[in-house]
N, CA, C and O atoms as a GROMACS GRO file, in nm:
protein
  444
    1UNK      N    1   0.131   0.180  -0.803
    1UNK     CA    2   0.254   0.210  -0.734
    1UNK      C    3   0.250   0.356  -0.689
    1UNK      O    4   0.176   0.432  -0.752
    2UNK      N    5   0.344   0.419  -0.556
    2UNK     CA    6   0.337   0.501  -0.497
    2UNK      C    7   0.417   0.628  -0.625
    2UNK      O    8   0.519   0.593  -0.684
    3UNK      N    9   0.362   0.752  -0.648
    3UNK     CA   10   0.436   0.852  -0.756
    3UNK      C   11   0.512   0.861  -0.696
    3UNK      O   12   0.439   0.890  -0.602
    4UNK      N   13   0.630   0.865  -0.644
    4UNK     CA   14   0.800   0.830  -0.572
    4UNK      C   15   0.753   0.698  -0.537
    4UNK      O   16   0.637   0.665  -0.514
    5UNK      N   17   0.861   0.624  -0.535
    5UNK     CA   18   0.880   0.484  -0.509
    5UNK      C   19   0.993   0.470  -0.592
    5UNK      O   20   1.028   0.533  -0.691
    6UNK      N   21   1.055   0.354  -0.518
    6UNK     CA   22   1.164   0.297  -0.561
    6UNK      C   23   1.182   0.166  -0.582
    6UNK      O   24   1.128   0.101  -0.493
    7UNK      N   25   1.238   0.099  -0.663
    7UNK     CA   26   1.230  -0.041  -0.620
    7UNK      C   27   1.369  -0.077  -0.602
    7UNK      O   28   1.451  -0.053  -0.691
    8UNK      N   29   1.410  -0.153  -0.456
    8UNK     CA   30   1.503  -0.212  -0.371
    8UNK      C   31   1.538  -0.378  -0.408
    8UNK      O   32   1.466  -0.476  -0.421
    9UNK      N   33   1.698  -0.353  -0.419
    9UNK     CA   34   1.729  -0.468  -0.436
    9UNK      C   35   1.791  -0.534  -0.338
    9UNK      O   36   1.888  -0.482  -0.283
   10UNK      N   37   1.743  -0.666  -0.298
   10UNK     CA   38   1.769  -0.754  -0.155
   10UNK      C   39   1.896  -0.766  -0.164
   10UNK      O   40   1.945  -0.826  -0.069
   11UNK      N   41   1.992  -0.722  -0.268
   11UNK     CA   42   2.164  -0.806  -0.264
   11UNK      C   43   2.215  -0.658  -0.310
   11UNK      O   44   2.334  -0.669  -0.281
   12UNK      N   45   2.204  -0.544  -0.357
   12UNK     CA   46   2.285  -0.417  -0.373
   12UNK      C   47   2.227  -0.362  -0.291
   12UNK      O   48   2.120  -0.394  -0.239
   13UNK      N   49   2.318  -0.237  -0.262
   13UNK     CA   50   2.311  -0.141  -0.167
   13UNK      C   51   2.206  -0.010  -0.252
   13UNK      O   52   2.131   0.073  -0.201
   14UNK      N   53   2.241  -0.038  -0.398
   14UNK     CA   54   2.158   0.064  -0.460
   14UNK      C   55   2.008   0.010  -0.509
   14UNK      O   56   1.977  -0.109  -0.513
   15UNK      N   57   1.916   0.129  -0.546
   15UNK     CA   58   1.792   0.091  -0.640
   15UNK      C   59   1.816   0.096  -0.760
   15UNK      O   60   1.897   0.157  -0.830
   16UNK      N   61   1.727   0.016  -0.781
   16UNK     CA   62   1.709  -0.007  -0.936
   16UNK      C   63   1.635   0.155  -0.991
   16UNK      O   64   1.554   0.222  -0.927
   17UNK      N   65   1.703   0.190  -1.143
   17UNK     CA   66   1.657   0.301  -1.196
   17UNK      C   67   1.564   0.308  -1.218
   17UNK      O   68   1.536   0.194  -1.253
   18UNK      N   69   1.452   0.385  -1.228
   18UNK     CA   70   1.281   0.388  -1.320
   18UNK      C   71   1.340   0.441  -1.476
   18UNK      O   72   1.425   0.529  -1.490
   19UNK      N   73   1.287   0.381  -1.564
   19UNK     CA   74   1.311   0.458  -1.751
   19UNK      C   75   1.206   0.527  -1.695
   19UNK      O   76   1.123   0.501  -1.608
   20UNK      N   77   1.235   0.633  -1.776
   20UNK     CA   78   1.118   0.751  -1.779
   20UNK      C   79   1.008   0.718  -1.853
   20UNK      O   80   0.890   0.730  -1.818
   21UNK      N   81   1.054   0.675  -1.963
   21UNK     CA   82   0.903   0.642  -2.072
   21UNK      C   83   0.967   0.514  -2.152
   21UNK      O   84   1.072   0.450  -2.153
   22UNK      N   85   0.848   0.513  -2.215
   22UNK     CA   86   0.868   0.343  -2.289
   22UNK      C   87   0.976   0.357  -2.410
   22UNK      O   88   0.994   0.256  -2.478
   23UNK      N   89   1.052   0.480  -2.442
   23UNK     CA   90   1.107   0.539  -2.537
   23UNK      C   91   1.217   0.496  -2.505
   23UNK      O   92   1.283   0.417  -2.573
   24UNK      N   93   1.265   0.563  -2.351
   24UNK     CA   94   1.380   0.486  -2.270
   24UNK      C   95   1.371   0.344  -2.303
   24UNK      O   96   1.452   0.306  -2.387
   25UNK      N   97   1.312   0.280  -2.267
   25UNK     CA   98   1.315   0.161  -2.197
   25UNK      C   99   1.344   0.056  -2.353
   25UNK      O  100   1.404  -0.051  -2.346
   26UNK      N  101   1.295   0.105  -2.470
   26UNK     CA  102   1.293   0.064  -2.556
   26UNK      C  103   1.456   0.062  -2.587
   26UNK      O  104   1.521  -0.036  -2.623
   27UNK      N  105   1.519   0.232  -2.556
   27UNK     CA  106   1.672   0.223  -2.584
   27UNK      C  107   1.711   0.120  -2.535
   27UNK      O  108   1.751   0.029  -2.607
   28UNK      N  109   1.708   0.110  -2.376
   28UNK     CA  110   1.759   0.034  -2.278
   28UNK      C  111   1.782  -0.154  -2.361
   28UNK      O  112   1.865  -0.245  -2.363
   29UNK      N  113   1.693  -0.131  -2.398
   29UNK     CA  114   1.585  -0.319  -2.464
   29UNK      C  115   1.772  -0.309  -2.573
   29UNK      O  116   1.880  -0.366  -2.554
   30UNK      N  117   1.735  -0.227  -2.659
   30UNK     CA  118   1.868  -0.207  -2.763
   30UNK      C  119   2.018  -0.227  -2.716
   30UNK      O  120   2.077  -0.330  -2.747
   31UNK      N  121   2.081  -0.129  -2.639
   31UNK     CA  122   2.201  -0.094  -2.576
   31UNK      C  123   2.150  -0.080  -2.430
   31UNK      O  124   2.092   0.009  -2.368
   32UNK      N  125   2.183  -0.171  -2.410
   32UNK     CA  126   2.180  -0.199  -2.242
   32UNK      C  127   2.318  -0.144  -2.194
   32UNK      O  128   2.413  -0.159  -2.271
   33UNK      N  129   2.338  -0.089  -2.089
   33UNK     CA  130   2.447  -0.038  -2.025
   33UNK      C  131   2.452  -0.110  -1.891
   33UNK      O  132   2.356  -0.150  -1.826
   34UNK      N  133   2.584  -0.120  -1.862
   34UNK     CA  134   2.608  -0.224  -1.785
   34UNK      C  135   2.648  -0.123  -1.629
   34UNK      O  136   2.736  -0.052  -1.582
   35UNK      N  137   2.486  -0.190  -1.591
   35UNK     CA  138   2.446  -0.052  -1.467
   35UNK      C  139   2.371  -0.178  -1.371
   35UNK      O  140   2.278  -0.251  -1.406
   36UNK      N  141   2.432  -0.179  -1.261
   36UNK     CA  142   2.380  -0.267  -1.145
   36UNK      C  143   2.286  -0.176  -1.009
   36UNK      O  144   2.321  -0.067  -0.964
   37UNK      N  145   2.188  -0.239  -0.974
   37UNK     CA  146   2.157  -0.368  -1.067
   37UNK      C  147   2.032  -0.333  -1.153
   37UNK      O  148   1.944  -0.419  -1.158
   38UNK      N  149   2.015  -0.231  -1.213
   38UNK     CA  150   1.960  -0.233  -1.339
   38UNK      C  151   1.810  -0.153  -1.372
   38UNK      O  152   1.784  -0.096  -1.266
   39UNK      N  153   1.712  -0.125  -1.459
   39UNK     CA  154   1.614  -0.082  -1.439
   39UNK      C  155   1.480  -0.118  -1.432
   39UNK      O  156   1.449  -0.237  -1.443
   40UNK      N  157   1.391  -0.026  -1.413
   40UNK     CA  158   1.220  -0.083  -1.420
   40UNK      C  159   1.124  -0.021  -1.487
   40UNK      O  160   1.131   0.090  -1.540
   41UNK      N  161   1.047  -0.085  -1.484
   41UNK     CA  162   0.913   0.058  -1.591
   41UNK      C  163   0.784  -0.040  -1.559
   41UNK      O  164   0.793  -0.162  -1.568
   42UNK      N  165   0.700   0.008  -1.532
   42UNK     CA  166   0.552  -0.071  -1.539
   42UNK      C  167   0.483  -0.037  -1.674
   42UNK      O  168   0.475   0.082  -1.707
   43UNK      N  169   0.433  -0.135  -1.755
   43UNK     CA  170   0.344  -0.110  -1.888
   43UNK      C  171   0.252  -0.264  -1.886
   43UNK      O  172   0.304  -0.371  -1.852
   44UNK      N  173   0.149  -0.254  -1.918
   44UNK     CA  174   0.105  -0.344  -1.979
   44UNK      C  175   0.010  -0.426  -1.825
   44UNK      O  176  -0.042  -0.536  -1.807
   45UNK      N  177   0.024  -0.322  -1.754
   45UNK     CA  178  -0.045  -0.392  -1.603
   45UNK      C  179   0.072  -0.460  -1.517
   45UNK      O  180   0.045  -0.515  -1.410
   46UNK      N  181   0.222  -0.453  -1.573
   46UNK     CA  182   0.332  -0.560  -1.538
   46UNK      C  183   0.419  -0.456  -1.504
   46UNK      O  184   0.404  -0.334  -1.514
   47UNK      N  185   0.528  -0.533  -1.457
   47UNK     CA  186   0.639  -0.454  -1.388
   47UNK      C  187   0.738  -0.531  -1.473
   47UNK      O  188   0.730  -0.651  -1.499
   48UNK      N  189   0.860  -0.419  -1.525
   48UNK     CA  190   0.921  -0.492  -1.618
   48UNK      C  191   1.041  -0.485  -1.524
   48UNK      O  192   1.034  -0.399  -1.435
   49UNK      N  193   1.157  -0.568  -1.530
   49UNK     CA  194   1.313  -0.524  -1.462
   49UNK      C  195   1.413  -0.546  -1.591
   49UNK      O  196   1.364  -0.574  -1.700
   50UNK      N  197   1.556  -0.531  -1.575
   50UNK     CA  198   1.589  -0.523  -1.652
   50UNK      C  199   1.723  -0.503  -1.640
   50UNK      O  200   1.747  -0.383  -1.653
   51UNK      N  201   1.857  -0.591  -1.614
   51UNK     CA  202   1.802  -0.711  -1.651
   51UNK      C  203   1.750  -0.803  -1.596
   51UNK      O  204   1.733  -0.769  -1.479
   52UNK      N  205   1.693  -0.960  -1.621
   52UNK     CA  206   1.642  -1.030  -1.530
   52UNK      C  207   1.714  -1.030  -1.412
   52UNK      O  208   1.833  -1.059  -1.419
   53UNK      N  209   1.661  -1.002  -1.298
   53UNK     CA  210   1.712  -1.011  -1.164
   53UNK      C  211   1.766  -1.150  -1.166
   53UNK      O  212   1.706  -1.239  -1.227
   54UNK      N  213   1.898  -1.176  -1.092
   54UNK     CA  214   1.942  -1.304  -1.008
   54UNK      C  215   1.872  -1.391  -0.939
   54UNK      O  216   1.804  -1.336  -0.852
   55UNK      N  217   1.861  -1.519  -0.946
   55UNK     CA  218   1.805  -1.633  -0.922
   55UNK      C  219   1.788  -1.595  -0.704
   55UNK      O  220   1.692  -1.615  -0.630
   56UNK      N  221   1.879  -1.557  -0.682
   56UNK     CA  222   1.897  -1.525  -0.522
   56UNK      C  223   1.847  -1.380  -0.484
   56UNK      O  224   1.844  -1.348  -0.365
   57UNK      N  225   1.796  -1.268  -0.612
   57UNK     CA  226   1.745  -1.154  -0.607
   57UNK      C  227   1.598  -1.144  -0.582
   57UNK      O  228   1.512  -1.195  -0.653
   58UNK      N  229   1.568  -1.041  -0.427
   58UNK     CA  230   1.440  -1.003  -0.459
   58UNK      C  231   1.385  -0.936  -0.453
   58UNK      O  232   1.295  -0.942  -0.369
   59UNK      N  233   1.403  -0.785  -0.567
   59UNK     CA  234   1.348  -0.704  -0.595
   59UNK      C  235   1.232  -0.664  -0.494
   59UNK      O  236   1.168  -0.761  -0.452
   60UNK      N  237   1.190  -0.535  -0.446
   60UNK     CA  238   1.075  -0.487  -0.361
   60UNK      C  239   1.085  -0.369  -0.374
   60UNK      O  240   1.186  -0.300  -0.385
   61UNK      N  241   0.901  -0.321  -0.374
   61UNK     CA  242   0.888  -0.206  -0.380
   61UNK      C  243   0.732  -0.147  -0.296
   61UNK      O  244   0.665  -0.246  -0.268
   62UNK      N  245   0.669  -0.028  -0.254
   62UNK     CA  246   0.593  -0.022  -0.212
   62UNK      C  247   0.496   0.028  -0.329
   62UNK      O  248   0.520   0.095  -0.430
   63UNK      N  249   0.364  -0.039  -0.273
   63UNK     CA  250   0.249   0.007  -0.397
   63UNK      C  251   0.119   0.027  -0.314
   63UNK      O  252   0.101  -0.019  -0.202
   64UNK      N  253   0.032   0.102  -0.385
   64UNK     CA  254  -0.141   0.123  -0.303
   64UNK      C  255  -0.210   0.033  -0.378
   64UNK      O  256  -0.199   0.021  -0.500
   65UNK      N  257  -0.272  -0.022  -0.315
   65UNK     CA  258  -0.381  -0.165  -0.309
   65UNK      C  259  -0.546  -0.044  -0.365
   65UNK      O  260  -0.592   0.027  -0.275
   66UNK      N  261  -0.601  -0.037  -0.480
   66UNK     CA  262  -0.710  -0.007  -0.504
   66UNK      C  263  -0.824  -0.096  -0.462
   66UNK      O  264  -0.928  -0.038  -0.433
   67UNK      N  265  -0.822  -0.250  -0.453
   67UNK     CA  266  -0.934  -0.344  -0.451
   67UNK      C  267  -0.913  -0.426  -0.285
   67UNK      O  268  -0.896  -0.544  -0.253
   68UNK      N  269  -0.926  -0.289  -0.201
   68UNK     CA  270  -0.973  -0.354  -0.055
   68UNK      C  271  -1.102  -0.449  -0.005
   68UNK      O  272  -1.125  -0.491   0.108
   69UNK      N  273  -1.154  -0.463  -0.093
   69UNK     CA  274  -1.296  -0.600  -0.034
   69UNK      C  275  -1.273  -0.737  -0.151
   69UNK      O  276  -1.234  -0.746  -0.267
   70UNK      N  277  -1.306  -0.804  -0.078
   70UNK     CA  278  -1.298  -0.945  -0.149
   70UNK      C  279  -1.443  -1.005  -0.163
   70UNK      O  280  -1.481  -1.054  -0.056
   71UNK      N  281  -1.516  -1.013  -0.244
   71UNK     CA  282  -1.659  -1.080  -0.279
   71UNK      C  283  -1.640  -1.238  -0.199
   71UNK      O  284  -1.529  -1.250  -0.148
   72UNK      N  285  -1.689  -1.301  -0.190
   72UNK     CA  286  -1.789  -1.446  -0.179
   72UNK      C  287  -1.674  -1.551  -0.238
   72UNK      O  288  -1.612  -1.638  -0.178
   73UNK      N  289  -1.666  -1.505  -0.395
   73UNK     CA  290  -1.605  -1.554  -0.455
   73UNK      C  291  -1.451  -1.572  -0.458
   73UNK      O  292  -1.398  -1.675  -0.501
   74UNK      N  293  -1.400  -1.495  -0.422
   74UNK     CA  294  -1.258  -1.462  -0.341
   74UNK      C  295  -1.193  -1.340  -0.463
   74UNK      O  296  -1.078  -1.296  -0.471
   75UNK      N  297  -1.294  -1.312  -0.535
   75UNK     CA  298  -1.259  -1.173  -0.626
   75UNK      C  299  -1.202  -1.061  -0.564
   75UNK      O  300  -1.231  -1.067  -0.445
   76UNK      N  301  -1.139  -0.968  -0.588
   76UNK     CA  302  -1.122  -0.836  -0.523
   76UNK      C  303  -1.134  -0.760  -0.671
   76UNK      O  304  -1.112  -0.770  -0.792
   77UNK      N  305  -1.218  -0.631  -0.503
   77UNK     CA  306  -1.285  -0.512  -0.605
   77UNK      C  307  -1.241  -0.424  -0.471
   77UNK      O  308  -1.182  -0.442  -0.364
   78UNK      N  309  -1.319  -0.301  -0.554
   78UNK     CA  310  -1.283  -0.143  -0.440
   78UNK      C  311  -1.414  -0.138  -0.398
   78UNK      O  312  -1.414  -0.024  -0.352
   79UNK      N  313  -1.529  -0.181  -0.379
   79UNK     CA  314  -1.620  -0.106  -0.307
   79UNK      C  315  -1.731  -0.261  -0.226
   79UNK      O  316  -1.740  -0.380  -0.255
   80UNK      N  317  -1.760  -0.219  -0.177
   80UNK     CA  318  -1.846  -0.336  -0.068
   80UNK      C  319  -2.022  -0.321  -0.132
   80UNK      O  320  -2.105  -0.242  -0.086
   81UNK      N  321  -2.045  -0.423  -0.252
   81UNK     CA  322  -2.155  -0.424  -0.293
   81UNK      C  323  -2.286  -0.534  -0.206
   81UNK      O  324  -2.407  -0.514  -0.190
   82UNK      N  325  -2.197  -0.652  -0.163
   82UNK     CA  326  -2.299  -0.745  -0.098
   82UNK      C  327  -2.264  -0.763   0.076
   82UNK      O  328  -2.162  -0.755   0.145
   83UNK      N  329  -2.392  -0.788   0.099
   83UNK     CA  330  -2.346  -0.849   0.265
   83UNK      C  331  -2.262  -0.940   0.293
   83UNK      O  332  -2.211  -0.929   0.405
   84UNK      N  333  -2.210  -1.078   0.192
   84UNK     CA  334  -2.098  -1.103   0.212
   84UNK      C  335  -1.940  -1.064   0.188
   84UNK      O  336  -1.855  -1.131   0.246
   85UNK      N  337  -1.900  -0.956   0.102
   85UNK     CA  338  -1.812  -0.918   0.099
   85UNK      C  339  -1.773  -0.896   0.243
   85UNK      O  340  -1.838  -0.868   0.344
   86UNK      N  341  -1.615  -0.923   0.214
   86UNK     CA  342  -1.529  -0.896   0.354
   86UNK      C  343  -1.376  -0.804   0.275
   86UNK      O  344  -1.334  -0.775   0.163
   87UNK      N  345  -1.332  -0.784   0.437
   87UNK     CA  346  -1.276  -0.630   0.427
   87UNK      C  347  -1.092  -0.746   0.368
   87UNK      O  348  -1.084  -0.861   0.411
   88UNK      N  349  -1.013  -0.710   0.306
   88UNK     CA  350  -0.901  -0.767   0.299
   88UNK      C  351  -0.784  -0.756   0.394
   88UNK      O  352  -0.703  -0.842   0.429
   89UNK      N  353  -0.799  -0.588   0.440
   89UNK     CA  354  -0.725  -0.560   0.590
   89UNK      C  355  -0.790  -0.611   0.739
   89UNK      O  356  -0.889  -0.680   0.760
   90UNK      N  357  -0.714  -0.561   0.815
   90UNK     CA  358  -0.802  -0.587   0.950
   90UNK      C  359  -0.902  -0.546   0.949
   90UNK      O  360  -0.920  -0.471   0.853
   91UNK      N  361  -0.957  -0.554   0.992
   91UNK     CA  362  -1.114  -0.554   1.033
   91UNK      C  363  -1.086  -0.403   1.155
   91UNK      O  364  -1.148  -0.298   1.143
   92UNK      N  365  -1.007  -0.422   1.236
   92UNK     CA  366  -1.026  -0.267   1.356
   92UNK      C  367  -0.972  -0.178   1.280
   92UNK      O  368  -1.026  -0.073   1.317
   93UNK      N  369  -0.850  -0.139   1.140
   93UNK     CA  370  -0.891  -0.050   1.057
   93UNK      C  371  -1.007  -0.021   1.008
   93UNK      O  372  -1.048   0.084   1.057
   94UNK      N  373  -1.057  -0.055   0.955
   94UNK     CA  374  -1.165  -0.036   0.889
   94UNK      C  375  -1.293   0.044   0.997
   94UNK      O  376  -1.358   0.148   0.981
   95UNK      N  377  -1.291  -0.071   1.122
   95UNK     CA  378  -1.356   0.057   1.214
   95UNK      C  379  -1.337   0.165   1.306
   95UNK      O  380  -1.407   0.217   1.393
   96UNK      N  381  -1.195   0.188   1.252
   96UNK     CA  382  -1.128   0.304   1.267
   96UNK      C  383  -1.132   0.419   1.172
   96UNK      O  384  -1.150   0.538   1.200
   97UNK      N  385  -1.117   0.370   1.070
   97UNK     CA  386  -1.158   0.460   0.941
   97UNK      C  387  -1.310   0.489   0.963
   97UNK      O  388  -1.337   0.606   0.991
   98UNK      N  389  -1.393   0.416   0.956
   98UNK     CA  390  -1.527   0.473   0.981
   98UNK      C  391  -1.528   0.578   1.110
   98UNK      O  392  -1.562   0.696   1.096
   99UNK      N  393  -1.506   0.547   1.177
   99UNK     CA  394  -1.550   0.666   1.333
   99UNK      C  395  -1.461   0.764   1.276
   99UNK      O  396  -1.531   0.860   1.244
  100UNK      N  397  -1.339   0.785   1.247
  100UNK     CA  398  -1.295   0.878   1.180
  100UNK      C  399  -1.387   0.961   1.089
  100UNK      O  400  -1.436   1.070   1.120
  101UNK      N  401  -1.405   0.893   0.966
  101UNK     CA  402  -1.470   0.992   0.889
  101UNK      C  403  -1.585   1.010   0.933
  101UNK      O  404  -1.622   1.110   0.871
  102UNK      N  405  -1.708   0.963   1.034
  102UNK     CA  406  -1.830   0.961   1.063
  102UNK      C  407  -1.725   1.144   1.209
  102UNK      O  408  -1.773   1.257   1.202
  103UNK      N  409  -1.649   1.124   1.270
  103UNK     CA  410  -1.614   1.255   1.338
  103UNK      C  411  -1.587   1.363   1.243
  103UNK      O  412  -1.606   1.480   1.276
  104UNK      N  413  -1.544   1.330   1.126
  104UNK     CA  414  -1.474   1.454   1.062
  104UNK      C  415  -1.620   1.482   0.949
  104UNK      O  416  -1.598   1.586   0.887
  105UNK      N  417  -1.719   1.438   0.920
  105UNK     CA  418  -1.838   1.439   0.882
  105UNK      C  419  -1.920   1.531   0.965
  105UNK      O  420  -1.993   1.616   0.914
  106UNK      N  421  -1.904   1.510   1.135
  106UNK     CA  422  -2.000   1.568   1.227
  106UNK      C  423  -1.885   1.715   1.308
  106UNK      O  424  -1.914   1.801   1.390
  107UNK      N  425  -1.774   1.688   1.246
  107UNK     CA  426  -1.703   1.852   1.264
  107UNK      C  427  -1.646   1.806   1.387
  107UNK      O  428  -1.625   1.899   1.464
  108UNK      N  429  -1.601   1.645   1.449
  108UNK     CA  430  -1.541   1.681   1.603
  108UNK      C  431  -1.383   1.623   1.545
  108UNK      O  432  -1.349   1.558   1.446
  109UNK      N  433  -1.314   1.679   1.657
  109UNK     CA  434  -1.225   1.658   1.662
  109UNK      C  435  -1.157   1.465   1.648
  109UNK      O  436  -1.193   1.361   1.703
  110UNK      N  437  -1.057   1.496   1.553
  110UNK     CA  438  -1.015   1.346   1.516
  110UNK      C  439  -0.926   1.293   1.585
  110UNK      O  440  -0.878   1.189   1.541
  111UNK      N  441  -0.878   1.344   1.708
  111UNK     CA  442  -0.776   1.314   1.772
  111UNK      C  443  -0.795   1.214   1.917
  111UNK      O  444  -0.696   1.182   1.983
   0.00000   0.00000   0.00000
């Protein structure tokens, strides 16, 4: 997830809070305060909310994707080990990003 980010709720006008640490969140677990629509914390590889969002709620937030190539197998990883791996974004990013860094490699202008 992005270090600022927020996560947006599809039915309030407000975001949901981040707990600061699992210390919070543990209070929170105890004495919940009746705060709409409520908070989040990532641990454990998971995104926790709190409380369960509404059946008609749908929570969103923005995050960075580390595992841009997809193997053969339909795995995703971060780096392009075989000739069949393929790219998960477009394809004219990717050869945009290259001429980019292949200009800013050879000192010309990126514009």
């Amino acid at each position: 997830m992005l270090v600022k980010a927020d996560v947006h709720s599809s039915i309030w006008s407000i975001n949901y809070q981040a707990a600061r640490d699992l210390d919070e969140w543990t209070q929170l677990q105890r004495f919940m305060p009746s705060t709409i629509p409520g908070y989040w914390i990532i641990y454990g590889g998971q995104m926790h909310l709190m409380p369960v969002p509404r059946i008609n709620e749908n929570p969103c937030f923005w995050y960075i994707a580390s595992n841009l190539v997809q193997d053969s197998d339909g795995t995703a990883k971060p780096l392009f080990t075989t000739d069949t791996d393929s790219f998960l974004l477009d394809e004219q990013l990717l050869t945009l990003a290259m001429i980019w860094r292949w200009k800013q490699a050879e000192r010309q202008a990126c514009g």
